[in-house]
BALOBA-1460 file (C-alpha; in Angstrom, 3 decimals):
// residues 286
<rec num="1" residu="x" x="80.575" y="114.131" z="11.903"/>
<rec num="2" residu="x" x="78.703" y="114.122" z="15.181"/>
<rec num="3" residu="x" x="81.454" y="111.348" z="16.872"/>
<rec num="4" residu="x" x="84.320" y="113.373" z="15.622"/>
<rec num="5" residu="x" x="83.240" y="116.488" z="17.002"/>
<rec num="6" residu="x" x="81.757" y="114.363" z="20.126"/>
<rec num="7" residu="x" x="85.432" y="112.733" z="20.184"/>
<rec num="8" residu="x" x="87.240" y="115.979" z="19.838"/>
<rec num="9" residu="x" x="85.775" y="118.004" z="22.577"/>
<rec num="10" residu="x" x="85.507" y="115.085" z="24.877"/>
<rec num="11" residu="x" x="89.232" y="114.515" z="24.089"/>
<rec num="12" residu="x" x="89.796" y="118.588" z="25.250"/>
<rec num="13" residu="x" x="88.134" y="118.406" z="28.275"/>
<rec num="14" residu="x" x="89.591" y="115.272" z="29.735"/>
<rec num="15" residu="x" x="93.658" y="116.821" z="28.406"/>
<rec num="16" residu="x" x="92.364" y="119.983" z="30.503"/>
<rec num="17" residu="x" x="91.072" y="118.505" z="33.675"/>
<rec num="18" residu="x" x="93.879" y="115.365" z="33.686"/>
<rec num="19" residu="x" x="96.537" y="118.738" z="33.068"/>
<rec num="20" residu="x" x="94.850" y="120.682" z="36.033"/>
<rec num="21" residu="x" x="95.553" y="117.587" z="38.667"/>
<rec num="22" residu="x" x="98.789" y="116.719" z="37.177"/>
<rec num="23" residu="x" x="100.118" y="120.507" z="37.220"/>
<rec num="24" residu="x" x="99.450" y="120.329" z="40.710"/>
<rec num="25" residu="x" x="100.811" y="116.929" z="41.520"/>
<rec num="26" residu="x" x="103.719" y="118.448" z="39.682"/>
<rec num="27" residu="x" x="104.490" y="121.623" z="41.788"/>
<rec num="28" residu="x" x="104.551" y="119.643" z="44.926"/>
<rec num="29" residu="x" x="106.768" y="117.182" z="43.140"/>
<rec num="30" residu="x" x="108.797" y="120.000" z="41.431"/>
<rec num="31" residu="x" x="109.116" y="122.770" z="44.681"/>
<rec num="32" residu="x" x="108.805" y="120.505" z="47.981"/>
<rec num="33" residu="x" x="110.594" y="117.178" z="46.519"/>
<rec num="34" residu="x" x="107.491" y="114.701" z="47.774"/>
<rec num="35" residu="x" x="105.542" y="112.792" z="45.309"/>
<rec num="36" residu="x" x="102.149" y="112.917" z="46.768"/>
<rec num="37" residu="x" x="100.427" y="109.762" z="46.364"/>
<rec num="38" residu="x" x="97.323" y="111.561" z="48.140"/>
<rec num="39" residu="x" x="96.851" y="114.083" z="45.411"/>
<rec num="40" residu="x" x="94.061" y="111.575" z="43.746"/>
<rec num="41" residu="x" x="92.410" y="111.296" z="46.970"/>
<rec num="42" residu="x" x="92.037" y="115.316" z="47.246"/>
<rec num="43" residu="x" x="90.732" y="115.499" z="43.739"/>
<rec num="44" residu="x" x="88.202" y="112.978" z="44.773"/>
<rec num="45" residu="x" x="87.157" y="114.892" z="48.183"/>
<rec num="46" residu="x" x="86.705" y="118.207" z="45.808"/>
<rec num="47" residu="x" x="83.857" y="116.558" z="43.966"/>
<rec num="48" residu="x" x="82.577" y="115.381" z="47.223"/>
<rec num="49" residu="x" x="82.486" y="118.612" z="48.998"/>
<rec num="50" residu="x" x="80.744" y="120.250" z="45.847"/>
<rec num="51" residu="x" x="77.917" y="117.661" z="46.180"/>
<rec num="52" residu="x" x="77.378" y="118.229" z="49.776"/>
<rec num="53" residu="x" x="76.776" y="122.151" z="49.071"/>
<rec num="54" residu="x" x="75.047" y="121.403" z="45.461"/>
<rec num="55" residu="x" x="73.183" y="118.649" z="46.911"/>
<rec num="56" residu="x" x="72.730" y="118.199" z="50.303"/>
<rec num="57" residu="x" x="72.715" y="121.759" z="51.603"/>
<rec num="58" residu="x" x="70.844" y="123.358" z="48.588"/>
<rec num="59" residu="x" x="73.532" y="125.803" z="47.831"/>
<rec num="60" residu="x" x="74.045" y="127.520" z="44.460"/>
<rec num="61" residu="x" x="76.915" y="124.786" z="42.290"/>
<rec num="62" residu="x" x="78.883" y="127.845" z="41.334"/>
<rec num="63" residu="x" x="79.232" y="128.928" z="44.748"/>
<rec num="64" residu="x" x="79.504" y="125.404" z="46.178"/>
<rec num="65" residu="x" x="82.403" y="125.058" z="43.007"/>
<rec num="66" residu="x" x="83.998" y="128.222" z="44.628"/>
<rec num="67" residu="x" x="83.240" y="126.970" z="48.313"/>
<rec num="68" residu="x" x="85.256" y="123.347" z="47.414"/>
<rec num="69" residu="x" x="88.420" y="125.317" z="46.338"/>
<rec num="70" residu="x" x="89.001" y="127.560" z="48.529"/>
<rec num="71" residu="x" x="88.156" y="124.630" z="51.849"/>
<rec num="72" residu="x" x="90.380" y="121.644" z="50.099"/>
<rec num="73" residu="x" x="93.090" y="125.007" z="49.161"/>
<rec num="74" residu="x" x="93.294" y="125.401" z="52.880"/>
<rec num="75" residu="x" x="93.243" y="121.732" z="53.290"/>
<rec num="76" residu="x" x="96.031" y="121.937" z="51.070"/>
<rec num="77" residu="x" x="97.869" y="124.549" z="53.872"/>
<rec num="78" residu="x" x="97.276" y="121.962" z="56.972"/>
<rec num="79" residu="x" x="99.041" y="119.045" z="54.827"/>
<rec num="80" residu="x" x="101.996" y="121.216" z="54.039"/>
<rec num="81" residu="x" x="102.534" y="122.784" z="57.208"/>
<rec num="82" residu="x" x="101.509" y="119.171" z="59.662"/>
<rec num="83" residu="x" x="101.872" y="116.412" z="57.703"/>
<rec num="84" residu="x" x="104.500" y="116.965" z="54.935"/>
<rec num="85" residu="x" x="106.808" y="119.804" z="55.986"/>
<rec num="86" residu="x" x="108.036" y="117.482" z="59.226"/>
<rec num="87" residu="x" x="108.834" y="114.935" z="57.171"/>
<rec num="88" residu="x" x="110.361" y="116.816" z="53.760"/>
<rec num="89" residu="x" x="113.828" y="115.153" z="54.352"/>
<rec num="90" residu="x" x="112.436" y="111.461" z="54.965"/>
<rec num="91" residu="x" x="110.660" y="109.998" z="51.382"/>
<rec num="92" residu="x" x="109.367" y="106.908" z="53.323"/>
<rec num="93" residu="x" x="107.837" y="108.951" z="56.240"/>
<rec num="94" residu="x" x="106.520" y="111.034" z="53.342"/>
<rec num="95" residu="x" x="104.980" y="107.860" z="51.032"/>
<rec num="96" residu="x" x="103.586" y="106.773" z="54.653"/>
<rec num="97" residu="x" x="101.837" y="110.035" z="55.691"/>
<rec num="98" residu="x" x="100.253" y="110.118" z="51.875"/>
<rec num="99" residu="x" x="99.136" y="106.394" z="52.307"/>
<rec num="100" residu="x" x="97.457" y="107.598" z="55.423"/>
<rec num="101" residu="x" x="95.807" y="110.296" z="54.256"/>
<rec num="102" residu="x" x="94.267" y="108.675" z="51.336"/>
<rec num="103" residu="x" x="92.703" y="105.638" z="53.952"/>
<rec num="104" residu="x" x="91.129" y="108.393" z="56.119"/>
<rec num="105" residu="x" x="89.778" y="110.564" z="53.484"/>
<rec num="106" residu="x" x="88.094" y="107.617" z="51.412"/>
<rec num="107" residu="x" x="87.466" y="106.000" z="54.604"/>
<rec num="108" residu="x" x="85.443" y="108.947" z="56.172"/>
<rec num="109" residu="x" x="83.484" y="109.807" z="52.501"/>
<rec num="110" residu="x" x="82.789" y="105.902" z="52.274"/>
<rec num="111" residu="x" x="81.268" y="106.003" z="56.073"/>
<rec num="112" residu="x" x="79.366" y="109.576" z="55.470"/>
<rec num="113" residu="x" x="78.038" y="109.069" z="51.805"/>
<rec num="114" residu="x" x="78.402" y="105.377" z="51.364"/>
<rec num="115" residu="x" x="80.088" y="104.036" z="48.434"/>
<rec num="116" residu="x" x="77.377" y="104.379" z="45.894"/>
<rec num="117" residu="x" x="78.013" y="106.149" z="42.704"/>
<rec num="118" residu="x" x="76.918" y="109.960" z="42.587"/>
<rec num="119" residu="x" x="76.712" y="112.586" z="40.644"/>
<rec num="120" residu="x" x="76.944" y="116.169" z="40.298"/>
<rec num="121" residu="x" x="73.954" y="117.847" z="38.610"/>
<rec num="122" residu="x" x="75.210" y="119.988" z="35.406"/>
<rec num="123" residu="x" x="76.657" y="123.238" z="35.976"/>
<rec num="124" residu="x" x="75.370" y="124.433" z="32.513"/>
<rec num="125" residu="x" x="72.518" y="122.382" z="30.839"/>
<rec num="126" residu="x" x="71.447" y="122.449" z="26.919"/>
<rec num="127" residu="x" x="73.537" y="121.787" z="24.184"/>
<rec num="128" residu="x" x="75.069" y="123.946" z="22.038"/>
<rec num="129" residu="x" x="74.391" y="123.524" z="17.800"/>
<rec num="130" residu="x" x="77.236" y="124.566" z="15.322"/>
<rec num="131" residu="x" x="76.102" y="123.941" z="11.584"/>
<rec num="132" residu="x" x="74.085" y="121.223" z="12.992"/>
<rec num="133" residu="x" x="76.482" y="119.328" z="15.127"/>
<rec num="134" residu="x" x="75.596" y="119.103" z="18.944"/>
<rec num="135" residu="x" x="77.897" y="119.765" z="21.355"/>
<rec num="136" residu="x" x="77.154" y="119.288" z="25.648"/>
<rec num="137" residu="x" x="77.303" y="122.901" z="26.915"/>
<rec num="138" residu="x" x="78.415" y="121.226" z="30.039"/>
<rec num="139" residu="x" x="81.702" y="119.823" z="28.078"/>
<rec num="140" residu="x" x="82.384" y="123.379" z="26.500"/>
<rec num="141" residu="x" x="82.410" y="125.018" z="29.743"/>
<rec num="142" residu="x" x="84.597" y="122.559" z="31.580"/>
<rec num="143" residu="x" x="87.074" y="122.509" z="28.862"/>
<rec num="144" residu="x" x="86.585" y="126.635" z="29.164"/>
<rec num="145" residu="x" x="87.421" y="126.708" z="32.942"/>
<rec num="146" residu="x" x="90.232" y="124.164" z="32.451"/>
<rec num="147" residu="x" x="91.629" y="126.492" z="29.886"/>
<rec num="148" residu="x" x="91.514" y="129.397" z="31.312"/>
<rec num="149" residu="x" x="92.888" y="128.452" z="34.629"/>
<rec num="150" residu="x" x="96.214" y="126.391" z="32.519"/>
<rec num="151" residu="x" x="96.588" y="129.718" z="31.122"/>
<rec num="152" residu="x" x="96.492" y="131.747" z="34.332"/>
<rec num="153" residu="x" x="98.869" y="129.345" z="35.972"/>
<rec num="154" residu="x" x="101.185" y="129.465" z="33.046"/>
<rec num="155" residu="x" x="101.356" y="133.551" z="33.443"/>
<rec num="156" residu="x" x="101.354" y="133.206" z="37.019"/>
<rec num="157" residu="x" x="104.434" y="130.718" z="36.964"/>
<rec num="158" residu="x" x="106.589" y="132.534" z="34.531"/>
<rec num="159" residu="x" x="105.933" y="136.437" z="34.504"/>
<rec num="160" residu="x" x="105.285" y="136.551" z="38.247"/>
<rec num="161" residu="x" x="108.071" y="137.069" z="40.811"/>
<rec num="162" residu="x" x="106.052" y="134.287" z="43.133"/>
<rec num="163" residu="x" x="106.284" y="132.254" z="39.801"/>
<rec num="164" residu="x" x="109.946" y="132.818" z="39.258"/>
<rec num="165" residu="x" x="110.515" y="131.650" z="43.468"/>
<rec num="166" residu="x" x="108.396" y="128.944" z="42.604"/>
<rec num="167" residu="x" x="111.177" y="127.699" z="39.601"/>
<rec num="168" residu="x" x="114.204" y="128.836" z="41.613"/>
<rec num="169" residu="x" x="113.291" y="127.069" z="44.085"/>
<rec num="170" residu="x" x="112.467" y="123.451" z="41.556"/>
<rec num="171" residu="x" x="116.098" y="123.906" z="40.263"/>
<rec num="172" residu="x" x="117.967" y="124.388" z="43.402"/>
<rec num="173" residu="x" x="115.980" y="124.637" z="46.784"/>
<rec num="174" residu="x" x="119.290" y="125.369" z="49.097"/>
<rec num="175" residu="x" x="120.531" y="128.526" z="46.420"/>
<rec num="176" residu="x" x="117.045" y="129.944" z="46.419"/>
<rec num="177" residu="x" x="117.054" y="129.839" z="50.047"/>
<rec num="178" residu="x" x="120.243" y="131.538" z="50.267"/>
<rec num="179" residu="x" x="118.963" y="134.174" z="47.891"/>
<rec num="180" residu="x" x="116.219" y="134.920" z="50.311"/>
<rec num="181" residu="x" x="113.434" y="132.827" z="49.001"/>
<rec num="182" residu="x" x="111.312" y="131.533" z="51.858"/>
<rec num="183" residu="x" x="110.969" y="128.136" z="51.059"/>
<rec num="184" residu="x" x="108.548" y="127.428" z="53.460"/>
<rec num="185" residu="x" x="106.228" y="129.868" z="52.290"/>
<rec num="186" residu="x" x="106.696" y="129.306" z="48.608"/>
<rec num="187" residu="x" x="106.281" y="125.376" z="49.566"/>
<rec num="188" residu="x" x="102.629" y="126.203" z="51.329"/>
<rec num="189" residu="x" x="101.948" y="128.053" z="48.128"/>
<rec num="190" residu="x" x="102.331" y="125.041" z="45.521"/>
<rec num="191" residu="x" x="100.447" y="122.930" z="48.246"/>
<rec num="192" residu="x" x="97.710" y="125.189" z="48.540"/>
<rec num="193" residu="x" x="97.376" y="125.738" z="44.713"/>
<rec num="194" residu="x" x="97.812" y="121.780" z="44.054"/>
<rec num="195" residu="x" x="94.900" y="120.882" z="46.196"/>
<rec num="196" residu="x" x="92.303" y="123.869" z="44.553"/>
<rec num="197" residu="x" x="93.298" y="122.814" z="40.783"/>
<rec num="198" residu="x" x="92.570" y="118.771" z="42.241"/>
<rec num="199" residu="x" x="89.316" y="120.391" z="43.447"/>
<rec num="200" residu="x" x="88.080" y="122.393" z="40.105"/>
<rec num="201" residu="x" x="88.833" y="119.209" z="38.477"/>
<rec num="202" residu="x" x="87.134" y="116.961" z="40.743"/>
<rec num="203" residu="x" x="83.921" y="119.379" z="40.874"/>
<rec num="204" residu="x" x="83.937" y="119.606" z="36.988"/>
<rec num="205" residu="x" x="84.343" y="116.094" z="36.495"/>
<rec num="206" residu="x" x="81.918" y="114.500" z="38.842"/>
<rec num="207" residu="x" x="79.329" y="116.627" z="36.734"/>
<rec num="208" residu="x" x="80.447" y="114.818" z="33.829"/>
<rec num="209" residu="x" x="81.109" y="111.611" z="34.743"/>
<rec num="210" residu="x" x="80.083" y="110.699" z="38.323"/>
<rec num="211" residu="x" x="81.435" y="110.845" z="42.132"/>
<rec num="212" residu="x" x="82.932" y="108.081" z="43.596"/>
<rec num="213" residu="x" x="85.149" y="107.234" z="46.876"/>
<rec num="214" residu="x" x="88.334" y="105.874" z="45.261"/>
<rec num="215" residu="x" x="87.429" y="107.463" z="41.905"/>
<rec num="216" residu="x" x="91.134" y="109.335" z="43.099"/>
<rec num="217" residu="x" x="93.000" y="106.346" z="41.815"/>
<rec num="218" residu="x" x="92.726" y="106.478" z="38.428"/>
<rec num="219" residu="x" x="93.324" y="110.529" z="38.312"/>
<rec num="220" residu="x" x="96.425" y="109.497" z="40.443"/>
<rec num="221" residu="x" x="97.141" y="107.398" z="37.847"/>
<rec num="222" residu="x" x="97.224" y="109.311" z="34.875"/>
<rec num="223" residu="x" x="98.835" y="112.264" z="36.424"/>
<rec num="224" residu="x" x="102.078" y="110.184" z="37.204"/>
<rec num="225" residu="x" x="101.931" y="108.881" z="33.664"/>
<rec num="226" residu="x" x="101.730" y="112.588" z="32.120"/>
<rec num="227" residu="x" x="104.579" y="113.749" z="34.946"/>
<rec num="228" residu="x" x="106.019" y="110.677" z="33.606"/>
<rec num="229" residu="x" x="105.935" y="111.545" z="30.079"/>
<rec num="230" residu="x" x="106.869" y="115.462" z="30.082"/>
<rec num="231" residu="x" x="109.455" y="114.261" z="32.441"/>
<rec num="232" residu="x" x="110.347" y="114.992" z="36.209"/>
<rec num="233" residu="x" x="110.682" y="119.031" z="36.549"/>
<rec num="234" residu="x" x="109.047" y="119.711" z="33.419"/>
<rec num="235" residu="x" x="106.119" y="121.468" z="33.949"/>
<rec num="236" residu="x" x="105.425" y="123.132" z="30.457"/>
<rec num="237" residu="x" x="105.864" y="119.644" z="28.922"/>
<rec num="238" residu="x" x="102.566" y="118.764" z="30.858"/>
<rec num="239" residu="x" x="100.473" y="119.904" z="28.690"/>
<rec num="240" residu="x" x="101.806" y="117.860" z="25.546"/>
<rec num="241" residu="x" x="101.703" y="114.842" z="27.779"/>
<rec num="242" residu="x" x="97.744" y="116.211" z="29.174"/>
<rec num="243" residu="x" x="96.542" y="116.399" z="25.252"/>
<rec num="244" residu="x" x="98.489" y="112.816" z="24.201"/>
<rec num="245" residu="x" x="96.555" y="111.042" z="27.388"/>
<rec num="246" residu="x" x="94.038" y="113.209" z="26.840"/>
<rec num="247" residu="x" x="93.031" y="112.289" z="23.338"/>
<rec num="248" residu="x" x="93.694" y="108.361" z="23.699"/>
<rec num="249" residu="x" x="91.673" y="108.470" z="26.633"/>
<rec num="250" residu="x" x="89.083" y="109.756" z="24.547"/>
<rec num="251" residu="x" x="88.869" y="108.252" z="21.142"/>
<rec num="252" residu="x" x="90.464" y="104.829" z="21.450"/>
<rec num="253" residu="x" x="87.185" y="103.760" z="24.241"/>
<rec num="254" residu="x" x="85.392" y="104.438" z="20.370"/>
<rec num="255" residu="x" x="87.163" y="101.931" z="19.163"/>
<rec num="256" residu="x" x="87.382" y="99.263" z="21.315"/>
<rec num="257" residu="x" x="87.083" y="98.259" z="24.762"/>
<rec num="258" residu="x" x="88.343" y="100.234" z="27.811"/>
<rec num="259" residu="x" x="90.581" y="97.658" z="29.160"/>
<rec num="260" residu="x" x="92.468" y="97.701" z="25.738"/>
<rec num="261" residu="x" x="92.087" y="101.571" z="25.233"/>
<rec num="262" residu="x" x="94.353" y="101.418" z="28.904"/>
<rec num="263" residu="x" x="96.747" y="99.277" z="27.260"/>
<rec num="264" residu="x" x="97.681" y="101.087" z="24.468"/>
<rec num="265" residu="x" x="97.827" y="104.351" z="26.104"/>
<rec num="266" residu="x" x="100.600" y="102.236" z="28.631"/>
<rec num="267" residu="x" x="102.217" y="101.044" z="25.578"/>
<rec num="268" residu="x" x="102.789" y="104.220" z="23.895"/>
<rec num="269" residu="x" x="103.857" y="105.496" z="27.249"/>
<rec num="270" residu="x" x="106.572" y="102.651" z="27.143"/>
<rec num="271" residu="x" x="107.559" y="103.310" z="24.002"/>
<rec num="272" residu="x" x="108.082" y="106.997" z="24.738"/>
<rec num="273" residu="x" x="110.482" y="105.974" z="27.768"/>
<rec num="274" residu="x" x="112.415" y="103.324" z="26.026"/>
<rec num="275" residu="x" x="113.063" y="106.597" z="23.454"/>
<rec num="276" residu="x" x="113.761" y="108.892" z="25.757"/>
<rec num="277" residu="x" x="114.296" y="107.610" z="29.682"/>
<rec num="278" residu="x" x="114.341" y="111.367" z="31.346"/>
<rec num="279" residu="x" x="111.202" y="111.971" z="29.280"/>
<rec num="280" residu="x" x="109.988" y="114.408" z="26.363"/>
<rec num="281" residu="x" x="110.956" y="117.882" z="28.471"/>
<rec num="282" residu="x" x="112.383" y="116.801" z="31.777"/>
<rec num="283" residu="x" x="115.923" y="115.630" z="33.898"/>
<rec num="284" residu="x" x="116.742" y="112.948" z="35.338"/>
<rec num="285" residu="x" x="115.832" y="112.486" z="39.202"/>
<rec num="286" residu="x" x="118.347" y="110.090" z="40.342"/>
């Protein structure tokens, strides 16, 4: 009973924190056109700057947590406004500048902190008993945050009037614009929310699991597949996609090794596409 339970919670929190980073690799994808191929690499650098206040500076976690949103959220601002918005027409310029960007921010971590594996010290320690199962109270309250904030960007996307910009502007950028929408703005927006849900998910996870300087890839990774999988536009269908990864993520490593755990989660993905090319929710892009 103790590896189900262990299996099912573990399972929650790594749907919530793979939906948080691929929510936000989805509005940039969705509102600005631009698959960001730095979006791992910002997760990554939001665990990093949590250590250095937790850490190395002595601060308080939950304030160095709220300190490592709101600096990669403005981080966030500088790449829409200097790096992407210049190029928003030209997708290899784009794919180039995100290359970049992920060599000089695992570049300058590796130099600074070295490429040894951290990690976070628990935001909440103990464990939690229910009718004599133990659960990590670190776990619960990740999977807590992670809820919480899906839920708050699900309101905030579709009872909003930002929210509502936000989709007119995914279904047809040039009509919202001629409705009044300022694209540029709205654009700035998704960017600066993208890079603070990569950062609560970093900060969470390198408590759980450990930091890293290219730990970005594999995030990267599994955020395509669940774009992938709810399909291009689709940003409800994320978090379907978020609990299917999610869950094999979780409970096949119990079964076997995590090289074939991988392959099966690529195999169902395949299958899934060879059903249904566009994916579960989504349109075509081309």
């Amino acid at each position: 009973m103790d590896l189900v339970v262990t299996a099912f919670v573990n399972g929650l929190v790594t749907s919530s924190m793979y939906i948080l980073v691929a929510l936000g690799f989805a509005l940039v994808l969705s509102i600005m056109g631009i698959f960001n191929f730095a979006h791992g690499a910002i997760y990554m650098l939001g665990g990093y700057i949590c250590y250095a206040f937790a850490v190395l500076l002595g601060f308080n976690q939950w304030l160095s947590l709220i300190l490592s949103v709101l600096i990669v959220g403005l981080f966030g601002l500088f790449l829409e406004r200097f790096c992407f918005r210049p190029f928003s027409r030209d997708v290899y310029r784009v794919i180039i500048m995100a290359i970049a960007i992920i060599l000089i921010l695992e570049t300058t971590v590796n130099i600074l902190l070295g490429g040894t594996v951290r990690s976070l010290p628990a935001f909440v320690e103990g464990i939690i008993k229910v009718r004599g199962v133990s659960i990590s109270a670190e776990r619960v309250v990740a999977f807590g945050i992670g809820a919480v904030l899906l839920f708050g960007m699900h309101i905030f996307i579709r009872k909003t009037k930002t929210g509502q910009q936000m989709l007119a502007i995914a279904q047809e950028p040039e009509g919202a614009a001629l409705q009044g929408i300022n694209v540029n703005r709205i654009s700035a927006l998704a960017c600066l929310m993208s890079c603070s849900l990569a950062a609560v998910a970093g900060s969470l996870l390198g408590a759980i699991l450990s930091l890293s300087p290219f730990m970005g890839n594999n995030m990267l990774v599994k955020a395509i597949e669940l774009v992938i999988i709810s399909g291009i536009g689709s940003i409800g269908g994320l978090f379907f996609s978020g609990l299917l990864i999610g869950y094999l993520d979780a409970v096949l490593p119990l079964f076997t090794s995590g090289g074939v755990a991988d392959t099966i989660s690529l195999c169902v993905i395949i299958c899934i596409l060879l059903i249904r090319p566009r994916g579960l929710f989504g349109y075509e892009l081309f």
